[in-house]
N, C-alpha and C positions, 0 to 999 in steps of 0.2 A: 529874666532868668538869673542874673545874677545875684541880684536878692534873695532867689530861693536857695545857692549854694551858700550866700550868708546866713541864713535865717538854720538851716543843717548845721553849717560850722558854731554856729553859738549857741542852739538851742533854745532862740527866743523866736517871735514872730511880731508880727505890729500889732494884731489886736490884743496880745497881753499885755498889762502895764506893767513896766519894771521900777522897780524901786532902788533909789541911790543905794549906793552902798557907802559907807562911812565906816572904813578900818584903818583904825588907831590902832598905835602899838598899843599893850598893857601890861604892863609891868607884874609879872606873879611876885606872891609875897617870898621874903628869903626860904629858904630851907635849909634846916641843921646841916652840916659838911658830911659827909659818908663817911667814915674810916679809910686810912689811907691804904693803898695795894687790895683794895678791896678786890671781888673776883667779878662776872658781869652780873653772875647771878644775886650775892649780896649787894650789888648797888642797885637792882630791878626790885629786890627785896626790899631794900630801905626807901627807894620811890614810892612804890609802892605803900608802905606804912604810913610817908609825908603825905599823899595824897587822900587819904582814909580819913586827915583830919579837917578835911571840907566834907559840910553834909550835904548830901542831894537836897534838891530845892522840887519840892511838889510843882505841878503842873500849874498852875495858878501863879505860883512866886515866879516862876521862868517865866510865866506871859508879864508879870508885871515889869519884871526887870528888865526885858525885852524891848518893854513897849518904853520904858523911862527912858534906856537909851538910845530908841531909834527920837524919839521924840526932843531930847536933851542932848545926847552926847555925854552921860553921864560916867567918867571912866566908873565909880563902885559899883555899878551896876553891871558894868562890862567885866568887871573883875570877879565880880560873884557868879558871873554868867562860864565867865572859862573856867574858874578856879573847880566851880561845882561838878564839872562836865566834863575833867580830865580823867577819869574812869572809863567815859566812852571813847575816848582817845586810846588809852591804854588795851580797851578789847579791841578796838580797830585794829590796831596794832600787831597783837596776837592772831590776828585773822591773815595779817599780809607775813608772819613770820616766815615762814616757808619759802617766801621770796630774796628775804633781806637774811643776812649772816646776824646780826646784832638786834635785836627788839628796842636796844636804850635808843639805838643813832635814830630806828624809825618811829619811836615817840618822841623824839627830838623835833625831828621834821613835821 
């Protein structure tokens, strides 16, 4: 019985296999400075702009890069993998706004 309120609390069971997890930090590339006194609006405007200059990666390049770094530990691949994907992060974001005062603090997080 107790194993069934574990197997609830985590969302796994025994007969599915789980796979390690392997989370490296990764270091994003710099980004230009904002303007100083900026407002929150022009700093979500200027993220936004830095972000636009990674291009999405078609479905194939993500399985590749995926597969390099589940297989390797490859930080470029890990990097191309978040770098490219921080768009979905940003509509995440916009989806929980309503929740949070700030949209920058909860793409931060």
């Amino acid at each position: 019985m107790a194993e069934e309120g574990n197997e609830e609390e985590t969302g796994e069971s025994k007969d599915e296999p789980t796979l390690p997890v392997r989370a490296a930090p990764v270091a994003l590339p710099k980004l230009k400075s904002p303007p100083r006194g900026s407002s929150t609006a022009d700093l979500l405007s200027f993220y936004l702009s830095e972000v636009r200059r990674y291009p999405l990666l078609s479905p194939e390049e993500e399985k590749k890069y995926a597969v390099k770094y589940a297989e390797t530990g490859d930080r470029e691949s890990a990097e191309r993998l978040v770098t490219s994907n921080l768009r979905l992060v940003i509509k995440i974001a916009f989806q929980y706004h309503r929740q949070w005062a700030n949209v920058l603090d909860l793409i931060q997080e």
